[in-house]
C-alpha positions as CSV (number, residue, x, y, z in Angstrom):
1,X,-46.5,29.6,-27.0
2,X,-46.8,33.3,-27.7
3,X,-49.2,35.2,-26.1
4,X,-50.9,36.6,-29.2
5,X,-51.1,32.4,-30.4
6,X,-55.2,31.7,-30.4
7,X,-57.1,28.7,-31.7
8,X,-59.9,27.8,-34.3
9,X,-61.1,24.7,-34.2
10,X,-62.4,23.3,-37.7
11,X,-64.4,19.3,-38.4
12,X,-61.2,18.4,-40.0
13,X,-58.0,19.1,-41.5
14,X,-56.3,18.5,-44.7
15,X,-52.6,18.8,-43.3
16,X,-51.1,19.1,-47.2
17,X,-53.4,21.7,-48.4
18,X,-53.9,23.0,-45.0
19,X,-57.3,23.7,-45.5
20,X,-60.1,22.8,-43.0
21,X,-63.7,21.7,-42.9
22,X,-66.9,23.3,-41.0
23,X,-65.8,25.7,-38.9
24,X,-66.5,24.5,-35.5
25,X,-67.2,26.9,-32.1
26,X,-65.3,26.0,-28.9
27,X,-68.0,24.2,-27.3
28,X,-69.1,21.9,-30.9
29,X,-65.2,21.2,-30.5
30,X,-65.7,20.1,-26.9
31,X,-68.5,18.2,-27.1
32,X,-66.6,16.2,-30.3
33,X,-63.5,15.1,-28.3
34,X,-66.4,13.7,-25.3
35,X,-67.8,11.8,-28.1
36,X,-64.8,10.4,-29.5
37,X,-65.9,12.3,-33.0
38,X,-63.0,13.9,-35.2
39,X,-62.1,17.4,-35.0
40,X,-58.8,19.6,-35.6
41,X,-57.8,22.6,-33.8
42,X,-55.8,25.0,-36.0
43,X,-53.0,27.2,-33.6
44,X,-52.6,30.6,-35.9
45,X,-50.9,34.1,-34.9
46,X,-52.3,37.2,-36.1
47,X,-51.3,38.4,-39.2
48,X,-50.3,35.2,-40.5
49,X,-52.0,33.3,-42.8
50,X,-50.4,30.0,-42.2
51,X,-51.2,28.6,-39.0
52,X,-48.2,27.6,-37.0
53,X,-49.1,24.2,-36.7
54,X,-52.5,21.8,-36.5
55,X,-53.9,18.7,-34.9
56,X,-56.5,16.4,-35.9
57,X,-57.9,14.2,-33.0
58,X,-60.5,11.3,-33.3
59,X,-60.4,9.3,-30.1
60,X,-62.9,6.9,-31.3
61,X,-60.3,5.9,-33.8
62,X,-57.8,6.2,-31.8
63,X,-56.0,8.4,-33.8
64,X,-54.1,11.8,-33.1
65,X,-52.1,13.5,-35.9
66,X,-50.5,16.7,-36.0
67,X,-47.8,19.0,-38.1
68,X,-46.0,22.0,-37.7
69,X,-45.7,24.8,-40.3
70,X,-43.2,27.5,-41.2
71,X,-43.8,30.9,-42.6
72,X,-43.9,29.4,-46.1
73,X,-46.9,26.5,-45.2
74,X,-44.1,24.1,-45.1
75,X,-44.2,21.3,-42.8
76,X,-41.5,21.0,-40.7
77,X,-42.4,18.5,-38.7
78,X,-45.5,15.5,-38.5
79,X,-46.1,13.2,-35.6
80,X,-48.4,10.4,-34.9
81,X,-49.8,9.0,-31.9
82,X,-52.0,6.3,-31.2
83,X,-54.9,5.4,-28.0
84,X,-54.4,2.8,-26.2
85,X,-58.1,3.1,-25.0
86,X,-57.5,0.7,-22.2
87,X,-54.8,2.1,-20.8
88,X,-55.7,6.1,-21.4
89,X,-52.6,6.9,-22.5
90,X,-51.0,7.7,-26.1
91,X,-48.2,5.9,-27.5
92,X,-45.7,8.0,-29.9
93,X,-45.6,5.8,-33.3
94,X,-44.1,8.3,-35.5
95,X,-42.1,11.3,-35.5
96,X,-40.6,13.6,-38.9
97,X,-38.5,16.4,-38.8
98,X,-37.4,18.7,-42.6
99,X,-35.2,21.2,-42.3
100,X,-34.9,23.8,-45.3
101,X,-32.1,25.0,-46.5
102,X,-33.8,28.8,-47.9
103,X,-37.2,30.3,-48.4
104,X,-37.0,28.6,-51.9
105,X,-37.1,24.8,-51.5
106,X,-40.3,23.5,-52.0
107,X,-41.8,21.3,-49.2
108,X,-41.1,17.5,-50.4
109,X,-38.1,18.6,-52.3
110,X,-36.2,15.4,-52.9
111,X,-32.6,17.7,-51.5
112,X,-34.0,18.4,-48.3
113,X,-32.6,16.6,-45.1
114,X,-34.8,14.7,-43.3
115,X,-35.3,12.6,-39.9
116,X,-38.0,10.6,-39.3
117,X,-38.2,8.4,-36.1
118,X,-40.5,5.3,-35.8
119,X,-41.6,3.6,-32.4
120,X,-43.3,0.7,-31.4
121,X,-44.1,-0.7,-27.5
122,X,-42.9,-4.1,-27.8
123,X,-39.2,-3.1,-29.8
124,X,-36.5,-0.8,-30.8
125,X,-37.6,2.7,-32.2
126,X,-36.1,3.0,-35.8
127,X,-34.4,6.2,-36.8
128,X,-33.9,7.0,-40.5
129,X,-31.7,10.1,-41.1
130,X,-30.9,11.7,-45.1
131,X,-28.6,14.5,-44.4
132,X,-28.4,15.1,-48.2
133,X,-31.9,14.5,-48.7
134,X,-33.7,11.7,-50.5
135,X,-30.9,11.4,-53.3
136,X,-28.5,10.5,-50.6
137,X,-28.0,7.8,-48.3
138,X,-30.0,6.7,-45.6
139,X,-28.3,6.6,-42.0
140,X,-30.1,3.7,-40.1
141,X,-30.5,2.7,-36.6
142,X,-32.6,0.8,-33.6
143,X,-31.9,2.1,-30.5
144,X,-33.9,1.4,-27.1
145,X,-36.1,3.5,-25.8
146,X,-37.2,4.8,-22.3
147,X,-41.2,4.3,-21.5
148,X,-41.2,8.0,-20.8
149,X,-39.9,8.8,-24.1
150,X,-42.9,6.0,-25.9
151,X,-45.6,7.5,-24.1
152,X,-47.5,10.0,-23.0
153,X,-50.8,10.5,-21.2
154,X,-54.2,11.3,-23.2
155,X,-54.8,15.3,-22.5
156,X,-58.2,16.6,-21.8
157,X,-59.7,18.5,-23.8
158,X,-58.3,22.2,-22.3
159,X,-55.0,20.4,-20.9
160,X,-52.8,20.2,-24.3
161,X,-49.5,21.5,-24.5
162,X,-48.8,24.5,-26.1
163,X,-48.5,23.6,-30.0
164,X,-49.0,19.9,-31.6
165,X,-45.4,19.3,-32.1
166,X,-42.3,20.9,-32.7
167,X,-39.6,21.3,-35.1
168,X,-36.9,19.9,-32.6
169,X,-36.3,16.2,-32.2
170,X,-36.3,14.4,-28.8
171,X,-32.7,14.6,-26.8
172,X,-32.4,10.9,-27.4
173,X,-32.9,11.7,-31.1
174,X,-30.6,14.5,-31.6
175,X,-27.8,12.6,-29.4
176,X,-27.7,9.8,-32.4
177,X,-27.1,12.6,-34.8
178,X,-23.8,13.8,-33.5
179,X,-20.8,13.4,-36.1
180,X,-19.0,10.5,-34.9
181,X,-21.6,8.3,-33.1
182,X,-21.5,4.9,-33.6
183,X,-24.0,2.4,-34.4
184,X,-25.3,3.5,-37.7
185,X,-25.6,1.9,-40.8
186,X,-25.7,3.2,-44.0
187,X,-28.5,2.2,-46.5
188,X,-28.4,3.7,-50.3
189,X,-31.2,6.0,-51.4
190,X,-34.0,4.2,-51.6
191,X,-35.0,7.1,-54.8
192,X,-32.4,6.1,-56.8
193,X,-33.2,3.0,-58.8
194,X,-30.3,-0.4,-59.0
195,X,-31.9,-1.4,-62.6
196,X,-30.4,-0.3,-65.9
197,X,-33.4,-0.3,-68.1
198,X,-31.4,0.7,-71.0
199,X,-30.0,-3.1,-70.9
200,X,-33.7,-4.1,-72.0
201,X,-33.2,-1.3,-74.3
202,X,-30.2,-2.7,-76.2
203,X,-30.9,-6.0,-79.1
204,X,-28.3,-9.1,-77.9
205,X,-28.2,-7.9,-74.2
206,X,-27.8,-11.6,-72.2
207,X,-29.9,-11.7,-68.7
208,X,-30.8,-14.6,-67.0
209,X,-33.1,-16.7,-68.9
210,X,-33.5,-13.2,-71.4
211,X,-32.2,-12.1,-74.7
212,X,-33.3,-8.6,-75.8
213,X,-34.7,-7.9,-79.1
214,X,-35.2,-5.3,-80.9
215,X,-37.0,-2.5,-79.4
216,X,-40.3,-1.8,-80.8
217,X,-41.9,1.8,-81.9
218,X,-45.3,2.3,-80.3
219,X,-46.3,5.8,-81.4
220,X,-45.2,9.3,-80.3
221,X,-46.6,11.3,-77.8
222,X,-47.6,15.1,-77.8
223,X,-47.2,16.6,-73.8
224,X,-47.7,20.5,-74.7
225,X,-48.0,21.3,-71.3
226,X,-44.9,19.9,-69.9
227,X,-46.1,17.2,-67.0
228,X,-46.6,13.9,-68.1
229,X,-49.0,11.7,-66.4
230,X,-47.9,7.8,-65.7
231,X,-51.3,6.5,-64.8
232,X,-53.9,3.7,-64.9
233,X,-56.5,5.7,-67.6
234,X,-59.0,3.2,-66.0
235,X,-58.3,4.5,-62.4
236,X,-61.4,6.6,-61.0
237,X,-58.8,9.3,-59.6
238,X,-59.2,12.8,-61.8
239,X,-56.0,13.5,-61.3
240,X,-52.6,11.5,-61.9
241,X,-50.5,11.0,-58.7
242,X,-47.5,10.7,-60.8
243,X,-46.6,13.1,-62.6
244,X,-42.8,14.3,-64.3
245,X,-41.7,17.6,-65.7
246,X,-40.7,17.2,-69.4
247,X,-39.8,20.1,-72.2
248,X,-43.2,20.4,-73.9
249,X,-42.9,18.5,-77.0
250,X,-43.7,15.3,-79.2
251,X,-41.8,11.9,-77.8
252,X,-41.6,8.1,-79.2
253,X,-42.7,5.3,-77.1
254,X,-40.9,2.5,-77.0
255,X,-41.5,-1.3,-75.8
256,X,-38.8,-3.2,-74.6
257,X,-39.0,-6.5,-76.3
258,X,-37.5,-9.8,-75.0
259,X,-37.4,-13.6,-75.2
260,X,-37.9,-15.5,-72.2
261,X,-36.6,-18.8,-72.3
262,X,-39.2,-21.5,-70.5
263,X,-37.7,-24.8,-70.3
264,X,-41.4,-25.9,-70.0
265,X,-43.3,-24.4,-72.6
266,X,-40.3,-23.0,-74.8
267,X,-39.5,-19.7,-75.4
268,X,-41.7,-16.9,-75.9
269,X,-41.7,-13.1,-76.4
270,X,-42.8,-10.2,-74.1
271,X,-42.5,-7.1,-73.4
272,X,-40.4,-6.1,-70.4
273,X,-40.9,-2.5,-70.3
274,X,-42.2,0.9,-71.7
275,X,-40.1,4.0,-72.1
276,X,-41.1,7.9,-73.1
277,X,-37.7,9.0,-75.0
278,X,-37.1,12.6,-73.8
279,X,-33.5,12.7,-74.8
280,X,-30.3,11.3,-76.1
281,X,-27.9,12.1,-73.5
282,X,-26.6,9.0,-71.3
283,X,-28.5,7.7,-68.2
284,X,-26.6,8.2,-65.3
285,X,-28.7,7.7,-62.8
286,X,-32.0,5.9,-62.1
287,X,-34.4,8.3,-60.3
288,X,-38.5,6.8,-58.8
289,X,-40.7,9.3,-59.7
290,X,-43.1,10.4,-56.8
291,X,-46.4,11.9,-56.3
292,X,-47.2,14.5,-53.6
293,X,-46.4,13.8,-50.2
294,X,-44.1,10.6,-51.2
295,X,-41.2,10.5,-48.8
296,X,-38.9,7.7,-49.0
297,X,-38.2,7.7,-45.4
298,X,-41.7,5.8,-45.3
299,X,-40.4,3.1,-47.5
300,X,-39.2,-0.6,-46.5
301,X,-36.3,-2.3,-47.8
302,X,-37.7,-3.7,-51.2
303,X,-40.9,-1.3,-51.7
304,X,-41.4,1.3,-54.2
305,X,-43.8,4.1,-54.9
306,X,-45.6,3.9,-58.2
307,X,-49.4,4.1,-59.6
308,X,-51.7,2.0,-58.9
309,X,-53.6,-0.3,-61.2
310,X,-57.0,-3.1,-60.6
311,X,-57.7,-2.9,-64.9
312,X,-53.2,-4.0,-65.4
313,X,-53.0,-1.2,-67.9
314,X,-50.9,1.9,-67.2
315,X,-50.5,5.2,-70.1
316,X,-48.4,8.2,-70.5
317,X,-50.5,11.4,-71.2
318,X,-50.3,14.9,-70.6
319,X,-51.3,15.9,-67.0
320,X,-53.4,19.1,-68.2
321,X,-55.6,17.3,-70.3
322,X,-55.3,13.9,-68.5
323,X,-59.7,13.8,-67.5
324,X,-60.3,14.8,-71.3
325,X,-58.0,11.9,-72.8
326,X,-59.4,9.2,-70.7
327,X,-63.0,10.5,-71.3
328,X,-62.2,10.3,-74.8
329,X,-60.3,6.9,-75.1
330,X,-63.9,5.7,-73.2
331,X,-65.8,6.8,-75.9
332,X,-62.9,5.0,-78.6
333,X,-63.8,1.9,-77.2
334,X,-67.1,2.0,-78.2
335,X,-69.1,-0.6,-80.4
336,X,-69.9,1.7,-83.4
337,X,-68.4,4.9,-81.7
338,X,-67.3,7.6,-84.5
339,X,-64.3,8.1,-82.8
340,X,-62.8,4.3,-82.7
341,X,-60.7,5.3,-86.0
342,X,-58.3,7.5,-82.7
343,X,-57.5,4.4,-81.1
344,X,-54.7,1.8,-82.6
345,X,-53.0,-0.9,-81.4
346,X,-49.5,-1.3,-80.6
347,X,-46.7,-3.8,-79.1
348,X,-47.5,-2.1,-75.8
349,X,-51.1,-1.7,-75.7
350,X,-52.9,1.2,-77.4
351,X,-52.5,4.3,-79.0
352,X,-54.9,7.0,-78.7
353,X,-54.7,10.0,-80.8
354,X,-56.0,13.2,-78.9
355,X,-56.4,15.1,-82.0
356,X,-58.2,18.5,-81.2
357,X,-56.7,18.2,-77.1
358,X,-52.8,18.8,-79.0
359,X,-52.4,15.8,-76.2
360,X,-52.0,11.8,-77.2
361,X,-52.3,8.7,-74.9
362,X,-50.1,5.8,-74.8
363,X,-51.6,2.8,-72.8
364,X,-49.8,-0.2,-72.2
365,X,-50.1,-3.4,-70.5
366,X,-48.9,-4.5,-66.9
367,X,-48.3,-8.0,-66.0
368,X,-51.2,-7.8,-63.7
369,X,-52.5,-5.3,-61.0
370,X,-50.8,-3.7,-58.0
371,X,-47.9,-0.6,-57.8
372,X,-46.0,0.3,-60.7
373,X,-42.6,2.3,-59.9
374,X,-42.1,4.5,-62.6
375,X,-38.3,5.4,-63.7
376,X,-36.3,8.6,-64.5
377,X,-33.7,8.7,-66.2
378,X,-31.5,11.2,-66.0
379,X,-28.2,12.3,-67.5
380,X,-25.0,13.8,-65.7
381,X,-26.6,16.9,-65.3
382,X,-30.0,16.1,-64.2
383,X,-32.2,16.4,-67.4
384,X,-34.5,13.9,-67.7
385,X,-33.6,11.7,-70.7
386,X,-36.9,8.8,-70.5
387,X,-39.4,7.9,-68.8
388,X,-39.9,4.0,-67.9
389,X,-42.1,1.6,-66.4
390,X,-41.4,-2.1,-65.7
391,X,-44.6,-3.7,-67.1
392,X,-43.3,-7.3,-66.6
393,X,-42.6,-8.0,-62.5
394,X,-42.1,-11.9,-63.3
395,X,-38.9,-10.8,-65.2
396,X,-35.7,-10.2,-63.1
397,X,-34.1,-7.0,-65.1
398,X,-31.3,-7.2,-62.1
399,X,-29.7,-10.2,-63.1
């Protein structure tokens, strides 16, 4: 640590907007870590206004986090450690590393390369490495690992190493990463998506147990500012966690219309998806759409990123008027309310009219609550061409 390094020490720490909470003196600090009680000491440099890195301790919990930062506020690196309070020492669960390529990428940019290392004291740690980022492949591996390199002891509260965590991985990391070393295998990006939606999308298209319909128009949608929102409007969270850029403009929803043939009750008609037409070009690839801080390095074989729904209603709206369309689609659904005459129905829900807002709202229907991915489409060169979300999990659009 450089000399001129000094610390604050803050009630807590929000690593992403790298803002803090009370400001705390050295000896409130003190006194927290004795109790167990969370605080975060901030490591800064003068005349920097990032801090170089940050740690957020609550023993009680048993939790210690920290992150690294680079000139930008970019974290470069995130590790977490966990008490085990009877044995006074920390075990390393997690580890990340991003490296940027310039002074331009942004912080989760889905190009960056990425390492994230995760260890447990009763297996193999589990090294995920995406050289090309979050588009590419996934290099995979288990590897054993020392019980120096698992644990290490819980510090006092003036014995702490110089910063939280660095931007270097351990030796036994970086040795994996060599080019030629064995042992790896390689997983496809978990970002990119194996469904075709536009098979749903297409009337005579055969899928097990499926026959696709004609699609059915559902309204258009006006996004003037350029993000759309894919979101539960019932959700008490003010702002959307998903969110895509889109040219401003007016768009057709469409529901993907199928018939599901039930050898028990006969067939019947639903809808298997929703989609936002953007463009016309082909799809050629199948992108998840994330919200802030989503790394697919923290997803499972199988799992998916997506909103979150306890009402099984999702919409598409315009991010920069998202708080004002939900208020008003609340008030549409009023007995009596003067505004009711804004809200129709359609094969995928509702339609809401935002009049005045320049801004509509599309809500449709999930087959039930949970995580709903939502899909990019994207054409050879990367425009985004639709928007879709799977509304029906029960159906297999793979097959």
């Amino acid at each position: 640590m450089a000399e001129t390094t000094y610390v604050t020490f803050e009630e807590s720490w929000d690593e992403a907007s790298r803002t803090g909470g009370r400001a705390l003196s050295r000896e409130e600090a003190c006194a927290r870590d004795a109790a167990g009680l969370p605080y975060a000491v901030i490591y800064r440099v003068p005349g920097r206004e990032v801090p170089l890195g940050a740690r957020m301790v609550a023993w009680q919990a048993g939790v210690l986090d920290a992150w690294a930062y680079d000139e930008h506020g970019r974290r470069t690196a995130e590790a977490e450690l966990r008490l085990r309070t009877d044995e006074g020492r920390l075990l390393i669960r997690r580890l990340l590393v991003r490296r940027y390529p310039d002074g331009r990428t942004a912080e989760f940019d889905v190009d960056c390369p990425r390492t994230a290392v995760e260890l447990s004291a009763d297996g193999p740690a589990r090294i995920s490495h995406q050289p090309e980022g979050m588009r590419g492949a996934s290099l995979e591996a288990e590897v054993a690992v020392a019980e120096e390199d698992l644990w290490t002891a819980r510090p006092g509260f003036d014995d702490w190493p110089a910063l939280p965590v660095a931007d270097t991985l351990p030796d036994w990391v970086t040795a994996k990463l060599v080019p030629g070393a064995s042992d790896w295998r390689r997983e496809p990006s978990r970002l990119l998506g194996s469904t075709d939606f536009d098979r749903v999308f297409r009337p005579g298209t055969h899928m097990a147990g499926l026959t696709v319909l004609d699609p059915v128009p559902c309204g258009s949608l006006r996004v003037p500012s350029g993000v759309l929102a894919v979101a539960c409007p019932q959700s008490g969270d003010e702002v959307p966690e998903i969110t895509v850029a889109v040219p401003p403009g007016t768009y057709p929803v469409k529901a993907a219309m199928v018939e599901v043939a039930d050898q028990g009750y006969g067939s019947y008609e639903e809808v298997a998806a929703v989609r936002l037409q953007i463009g016309d070009a082909p799809v050629a690839a199948w992108e998840m759409a994330l919200g802030p801080g989503c790394d697919t390095l923290r997803l499972r074989a199988g799992e998916a990123f997506g909103f979150g729904t306890d009402g099984a209603t999702g919409a598409f709206g315009d991010a920069g008027v998202w708080q004002d369309l939900r208020d008003l689609l609340e008030r549409a659904n009023w007995n009596g309310s003067p505004e009711a005459d804004k809200l129709t129905n359609s094969a995928a829900g509702m339609h809401l009219d935002g009049g005045g807002l320049g801004a509509d709202l599309a809500v449709f229907c999930t087959g039930g609550d949970g995580v709903y991915p939502v899909w990019v489409g994207r054409s050879a060169s990367g425009e985004v061409v639709c928007v879709d979300v799977q509304t029906a999990f029960d159906l297999d659009l793979d097959a």
